[in-house]
C-alpha positions in Angstrom: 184.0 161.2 64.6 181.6 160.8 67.3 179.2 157.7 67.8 175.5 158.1 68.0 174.2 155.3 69.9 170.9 154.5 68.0 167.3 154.9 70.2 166.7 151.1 71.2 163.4 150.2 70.4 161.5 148.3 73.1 158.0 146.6 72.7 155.9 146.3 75.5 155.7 142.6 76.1 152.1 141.8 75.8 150.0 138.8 76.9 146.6 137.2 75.2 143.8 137.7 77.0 142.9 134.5 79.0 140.4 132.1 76.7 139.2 128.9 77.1 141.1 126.6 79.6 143.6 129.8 80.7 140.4 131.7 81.5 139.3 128.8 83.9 142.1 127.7 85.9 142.7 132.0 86.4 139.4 131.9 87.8 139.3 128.6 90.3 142.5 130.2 91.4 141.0 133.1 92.1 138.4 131.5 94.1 140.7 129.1 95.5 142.7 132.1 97.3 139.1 134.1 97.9 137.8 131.0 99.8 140.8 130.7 102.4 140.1 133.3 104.4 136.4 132.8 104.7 137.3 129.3 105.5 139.2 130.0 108.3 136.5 132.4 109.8 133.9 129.4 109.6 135.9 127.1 111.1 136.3 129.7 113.7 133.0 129.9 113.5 132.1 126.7 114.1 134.3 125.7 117.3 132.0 128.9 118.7 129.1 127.5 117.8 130.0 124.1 119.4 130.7 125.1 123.1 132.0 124.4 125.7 130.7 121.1 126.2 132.1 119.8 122.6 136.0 121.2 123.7 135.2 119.3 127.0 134.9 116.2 124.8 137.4 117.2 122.5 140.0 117.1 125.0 138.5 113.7 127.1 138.7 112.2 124.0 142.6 113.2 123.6 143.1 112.4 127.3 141.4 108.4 126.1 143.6 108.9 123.1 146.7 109.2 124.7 146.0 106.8 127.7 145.2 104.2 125.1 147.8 103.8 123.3 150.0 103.0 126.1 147.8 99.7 126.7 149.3 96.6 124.8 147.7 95.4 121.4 146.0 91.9 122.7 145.8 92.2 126.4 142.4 92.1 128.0 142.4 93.9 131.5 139.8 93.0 134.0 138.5 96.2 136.3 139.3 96.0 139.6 135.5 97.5 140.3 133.3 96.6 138.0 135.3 93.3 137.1 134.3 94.1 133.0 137.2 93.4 130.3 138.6 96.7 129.2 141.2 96.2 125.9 142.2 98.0 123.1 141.6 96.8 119.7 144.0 97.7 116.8 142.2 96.8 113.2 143.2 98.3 110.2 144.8 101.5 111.7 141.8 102.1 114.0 142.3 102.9 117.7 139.3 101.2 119.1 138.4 101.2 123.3 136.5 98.0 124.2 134.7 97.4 126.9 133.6 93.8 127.6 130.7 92.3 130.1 132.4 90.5 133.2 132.9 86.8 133.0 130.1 85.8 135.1 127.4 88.3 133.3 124.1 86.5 133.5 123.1 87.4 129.7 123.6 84.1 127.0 126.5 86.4 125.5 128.4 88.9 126.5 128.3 92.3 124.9 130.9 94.7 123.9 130.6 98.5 124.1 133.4 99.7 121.4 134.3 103.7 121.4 136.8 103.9 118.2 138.9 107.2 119.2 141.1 107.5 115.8 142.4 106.2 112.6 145.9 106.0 112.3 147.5 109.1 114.3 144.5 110.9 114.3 142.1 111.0 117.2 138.4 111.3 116.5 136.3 114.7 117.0 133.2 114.6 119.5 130.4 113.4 118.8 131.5 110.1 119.5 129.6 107.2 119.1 129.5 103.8 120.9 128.6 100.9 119.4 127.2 97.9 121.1 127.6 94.2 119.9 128.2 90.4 120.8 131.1 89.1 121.9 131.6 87.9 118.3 130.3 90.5 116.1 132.6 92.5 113.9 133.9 95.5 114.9 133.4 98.9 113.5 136.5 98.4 111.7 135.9 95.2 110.3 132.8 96.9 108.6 133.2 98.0 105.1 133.2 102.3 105.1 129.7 101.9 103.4 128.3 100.5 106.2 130.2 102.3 108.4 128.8 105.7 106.7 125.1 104.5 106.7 125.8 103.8 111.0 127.6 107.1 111.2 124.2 108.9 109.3 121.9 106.7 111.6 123.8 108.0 114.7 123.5 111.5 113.7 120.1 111.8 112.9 119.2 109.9 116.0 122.1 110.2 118.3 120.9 107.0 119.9 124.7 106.0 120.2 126.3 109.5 121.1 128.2 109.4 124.2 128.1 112.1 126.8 130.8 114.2 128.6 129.9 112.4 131.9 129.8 109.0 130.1 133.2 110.3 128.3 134.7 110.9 132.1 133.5 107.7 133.5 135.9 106.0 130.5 138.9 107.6 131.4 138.4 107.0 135.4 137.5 103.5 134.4 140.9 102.9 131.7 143.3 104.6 134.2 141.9 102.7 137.6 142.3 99.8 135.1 145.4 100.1 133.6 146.4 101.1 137.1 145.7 98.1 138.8 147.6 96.1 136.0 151.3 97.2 135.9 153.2 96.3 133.0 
């Protein structure tokens, strides 16, 4: 008596086609995957584009970054040279670089020149912006992000407040003679 082992029989396992909702989340991942690579080559792109001066910027910028941190929330440094009030503000997890008039500034009040260089642990990307005020105005950061967005379009179609690479490398000389002259 011999077995016979009976032919098994196997059914191709078959999917629906893709309708409806299937059809278009198949699709945005599709994209989704497509658009990476061509991301990337824009972004690449785009530091070209910028130059050499924006990478100059981008890494004064760092070098304010870093330098600033190191400076105490709340103390107010006076400049050996120029005698102005250099601190750095902390408000609402922005990094902010304040520059103050001297004491003795002949103006009714004294203005403040505020460079914010990051939120949080992020430092900012060139352009950056300065933005003058009274002693007592608000700062950038006290502003709600509305207003902060209509300054930020104002800046950029104008670029009335952009600062330079020059004016970029005259803060860092100024923040480390300063900080310098004030050992902790």
């Amino acid at each position: 008596m011999t077995r016979t082992t009976k032919p098994r029989v196997t059914r191709a396992l078959r999917v629906a086609p893709a309708t409806g909702p299937g059809l278009a989340a198949e699709m945005a991942c599709a994209f989704v995957i497509a658009l990476v690579p061509v991301a990337g080559a824009m972004s690449l792109a785009a530091d070209i584009r910028r130059g050499r001066e924006r990478h100059r910027q981008d890494v004064l910028i760092g070098k304010l970054w870093a330098a600033l941190r190191r400076v105490p929330a709340g103390a107010v440094l006076a400049d050996p040279v120029t005698g102005s009030r250099v601190s750095a503000e902390r408000d609402g997890g922005f990094l902010i670089l304040a520059i103050t008039d001297p004491p003795g500034h002949p103006d009714v009040e004294a203005t403040v020149a505020r460079y914010t260089l990051g939120y949080w642990s992020v430092q900012a990307r060139p352009p950056l912006y300065r933005h003058l005020a009274g002693l007592h105005d608000a700062s950038p950061a006290r502003m709600r992000w509305q207003q902060r967005e209509r300054l930020a379009r104002f800046n950029a179609m104008t670029s009335a407040a952009e600062v330079t690479t020059e004016e970029l490398a005259g803060l860092l000389d100024q923040l480390t003679r300063t900080v310098a002259a004030h050992p902790a």
